[in-house]
SERO-4910 file (N, C-alpha, C, O; in steps of 0.05 Angstrom, whole numbers):
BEGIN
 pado doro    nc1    nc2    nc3   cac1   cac2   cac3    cc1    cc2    cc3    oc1    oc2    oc3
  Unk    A    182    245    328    163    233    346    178    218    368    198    204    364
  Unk    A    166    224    395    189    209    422    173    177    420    148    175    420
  Unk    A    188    160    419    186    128    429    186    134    451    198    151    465
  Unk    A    164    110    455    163    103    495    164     74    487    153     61    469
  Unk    A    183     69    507    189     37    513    175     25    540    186     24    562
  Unk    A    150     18    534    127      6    548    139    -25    562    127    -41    576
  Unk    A    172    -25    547    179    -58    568    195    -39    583    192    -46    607
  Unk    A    208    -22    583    230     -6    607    221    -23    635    198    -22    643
  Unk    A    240    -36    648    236    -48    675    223    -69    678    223    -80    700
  Unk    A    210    -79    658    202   -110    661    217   -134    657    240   -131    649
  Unk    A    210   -153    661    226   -173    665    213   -185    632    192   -181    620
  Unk    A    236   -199    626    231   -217    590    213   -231    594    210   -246    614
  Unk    A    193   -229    570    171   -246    569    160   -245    539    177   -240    522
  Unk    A    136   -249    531    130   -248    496    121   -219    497    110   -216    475
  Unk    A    120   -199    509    122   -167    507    137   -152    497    134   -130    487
  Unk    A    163   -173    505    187   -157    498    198   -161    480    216   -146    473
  Unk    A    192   -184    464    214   -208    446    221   -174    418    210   -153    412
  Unk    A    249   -192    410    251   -168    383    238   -181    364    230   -204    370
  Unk    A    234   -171    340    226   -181    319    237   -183    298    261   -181    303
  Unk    A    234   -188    272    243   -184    256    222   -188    224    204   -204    220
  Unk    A    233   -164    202    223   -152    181    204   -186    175    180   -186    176
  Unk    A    214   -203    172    206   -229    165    180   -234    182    158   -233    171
  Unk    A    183   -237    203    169   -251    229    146   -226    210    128   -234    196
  Unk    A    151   -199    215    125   -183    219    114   -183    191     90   -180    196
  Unk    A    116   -185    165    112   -202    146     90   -218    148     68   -209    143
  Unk    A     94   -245    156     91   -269    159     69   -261    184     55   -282    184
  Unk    A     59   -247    201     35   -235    218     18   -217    202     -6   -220    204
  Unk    A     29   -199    185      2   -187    165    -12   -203    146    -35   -204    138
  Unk    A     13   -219    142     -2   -242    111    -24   -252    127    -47   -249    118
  Unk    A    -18   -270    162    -39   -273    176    -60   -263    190    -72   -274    208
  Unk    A    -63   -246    184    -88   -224    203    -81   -198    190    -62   -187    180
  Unk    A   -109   -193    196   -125   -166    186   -107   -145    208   -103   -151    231
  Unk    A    -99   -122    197    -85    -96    214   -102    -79    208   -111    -75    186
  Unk    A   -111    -64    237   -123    -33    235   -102    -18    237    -84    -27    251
  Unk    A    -98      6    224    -79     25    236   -105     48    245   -128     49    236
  Unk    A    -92     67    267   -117     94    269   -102    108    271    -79    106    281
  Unk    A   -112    127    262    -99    160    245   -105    180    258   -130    182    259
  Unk    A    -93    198    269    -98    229    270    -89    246    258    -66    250    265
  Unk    A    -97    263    237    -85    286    225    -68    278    215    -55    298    208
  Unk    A    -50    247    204    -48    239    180    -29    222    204    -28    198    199
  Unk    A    -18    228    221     -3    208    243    -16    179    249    -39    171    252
  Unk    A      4    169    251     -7    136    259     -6    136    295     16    141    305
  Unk    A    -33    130    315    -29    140    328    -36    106    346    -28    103    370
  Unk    A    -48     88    333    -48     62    345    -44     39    324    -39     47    302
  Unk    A    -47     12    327    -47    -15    316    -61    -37    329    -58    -47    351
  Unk    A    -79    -41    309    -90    -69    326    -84   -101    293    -83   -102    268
  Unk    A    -82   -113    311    -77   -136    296    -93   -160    306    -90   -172    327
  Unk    A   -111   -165    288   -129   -194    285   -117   -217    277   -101   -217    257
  Unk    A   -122   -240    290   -113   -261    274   -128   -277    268   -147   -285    282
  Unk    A   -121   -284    241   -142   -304    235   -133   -328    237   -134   -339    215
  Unk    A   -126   -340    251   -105   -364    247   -133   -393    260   -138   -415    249
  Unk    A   -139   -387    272   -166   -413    285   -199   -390    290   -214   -387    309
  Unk    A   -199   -380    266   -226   -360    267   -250   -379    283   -269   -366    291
  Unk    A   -250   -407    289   -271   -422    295   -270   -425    328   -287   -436    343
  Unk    A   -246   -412    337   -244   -413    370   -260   -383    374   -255   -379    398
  Unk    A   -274   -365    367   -282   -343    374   -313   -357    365   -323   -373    348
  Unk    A   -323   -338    391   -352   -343    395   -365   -315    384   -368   -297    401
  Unk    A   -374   -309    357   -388   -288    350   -410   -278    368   -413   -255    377
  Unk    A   -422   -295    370   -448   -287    385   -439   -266    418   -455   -252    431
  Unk    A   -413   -269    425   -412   -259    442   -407   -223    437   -418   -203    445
  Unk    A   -386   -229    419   -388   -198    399   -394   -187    386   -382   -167    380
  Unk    A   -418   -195    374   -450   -183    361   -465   -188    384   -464   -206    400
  Unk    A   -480   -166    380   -502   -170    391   -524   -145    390   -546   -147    400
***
């Protein structure tokens, strides 16, 4: 599968930071992960956090 490096040419910012096995750990324990699938390929990631669930306004995203 080809990597695309979506920071190529940008300047350092929290886009780019590395990570590490720990750090990303310590983000699933906190929030819910979607992965989405095609034909058994992982083809995106979204990551929720639950960390202050009381700063989101439901009502805006139900409806």
């Amino acid at each position: 599968m080809e990597q695309i490096d979506l920071a190529a040419g940008l300047r350092r910012g929290h886009w780019s930071s590395c990570v590490t096995e720990k750090s990303v750990l310590r983000s699933i324990k906190t929030s819910r992960v979607l992965v989405a699938r095609n034909s058994g390929d992982i083809i995106g990631t979204l990551r929720l956090e639950r960390k202050e669930p009381w700063a989101i306004d439901l009502a805006y995203l139900i409806r």
